[in-house]
C-alpha positions as MATLAB code, in Angstrom:
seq = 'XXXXXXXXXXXXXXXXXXXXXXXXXXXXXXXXXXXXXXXXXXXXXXXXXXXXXXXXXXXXXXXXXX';
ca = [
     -88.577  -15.943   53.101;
     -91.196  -17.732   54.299;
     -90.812  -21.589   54.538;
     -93.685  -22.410   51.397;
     -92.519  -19.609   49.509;
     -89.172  -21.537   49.040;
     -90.160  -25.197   48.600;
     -92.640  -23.819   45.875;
     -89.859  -22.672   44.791;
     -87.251  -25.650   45.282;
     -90.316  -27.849   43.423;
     -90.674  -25.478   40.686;
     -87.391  -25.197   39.570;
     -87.026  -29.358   39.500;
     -90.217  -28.732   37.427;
     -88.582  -26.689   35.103;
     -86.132  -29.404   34.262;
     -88.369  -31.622   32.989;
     -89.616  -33.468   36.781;
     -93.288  -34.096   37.534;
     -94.490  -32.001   39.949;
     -95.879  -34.531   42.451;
     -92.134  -36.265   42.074;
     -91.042  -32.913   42.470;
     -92.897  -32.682   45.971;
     -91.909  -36.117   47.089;
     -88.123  -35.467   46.261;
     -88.700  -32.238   48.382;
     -90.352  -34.175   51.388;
     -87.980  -36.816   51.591;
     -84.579  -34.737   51.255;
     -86.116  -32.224   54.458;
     -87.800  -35.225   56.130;
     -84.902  -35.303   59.015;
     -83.389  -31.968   58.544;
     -84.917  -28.240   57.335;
     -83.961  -27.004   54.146;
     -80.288  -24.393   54.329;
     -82.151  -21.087   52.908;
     -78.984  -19.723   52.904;
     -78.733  -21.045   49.670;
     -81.370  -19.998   46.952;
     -84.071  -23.147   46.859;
     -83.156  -23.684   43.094;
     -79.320  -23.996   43.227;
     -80.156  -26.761   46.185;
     -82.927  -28.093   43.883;
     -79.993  -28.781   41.173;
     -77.856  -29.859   43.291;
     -80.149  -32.619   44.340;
     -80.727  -33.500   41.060;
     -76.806  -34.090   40.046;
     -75.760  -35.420   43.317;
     -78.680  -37.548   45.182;
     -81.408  -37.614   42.807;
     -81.700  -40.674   40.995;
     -85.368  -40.709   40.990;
     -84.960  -36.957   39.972;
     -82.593  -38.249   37.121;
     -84.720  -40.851   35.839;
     -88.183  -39.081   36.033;
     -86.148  -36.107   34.134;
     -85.095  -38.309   31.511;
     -88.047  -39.876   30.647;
     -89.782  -36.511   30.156;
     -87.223  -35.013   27.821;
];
């Protein structure tokens, strides 16, 4: 899977919960900043993930839209 193929796809399903998109992109940037993404794992379970575990911003952006 090519590497934009899966962070369209990592942004779009943070999107999907309710995240702007250009939050969406700088949540993506910033989490692979120092490391590249595991595509072992599918792009939206790691999207999630971020959400629940490190995503305050995430949280807070998603909360405001709902």
């Amino acid at each position: 899977m090519s590497a934009y193929y899966w962070q369209k796809r990592w942004v779009d399903a943070l999107v999907e919960k309710g995240v702007e998109r250009s939050t969406a992109e700088t949540l993506y940037a910033s989490t692979y900043s120092k490391e590249a993404a595991d595509q072992s794992k599918s792009p939206e379970l790691q999207a999630m993930l971020m959400l629940d575990i490190n995503g305050s911003k995430a949280k807070t952006a998603a909360r405001a839209a709902a």
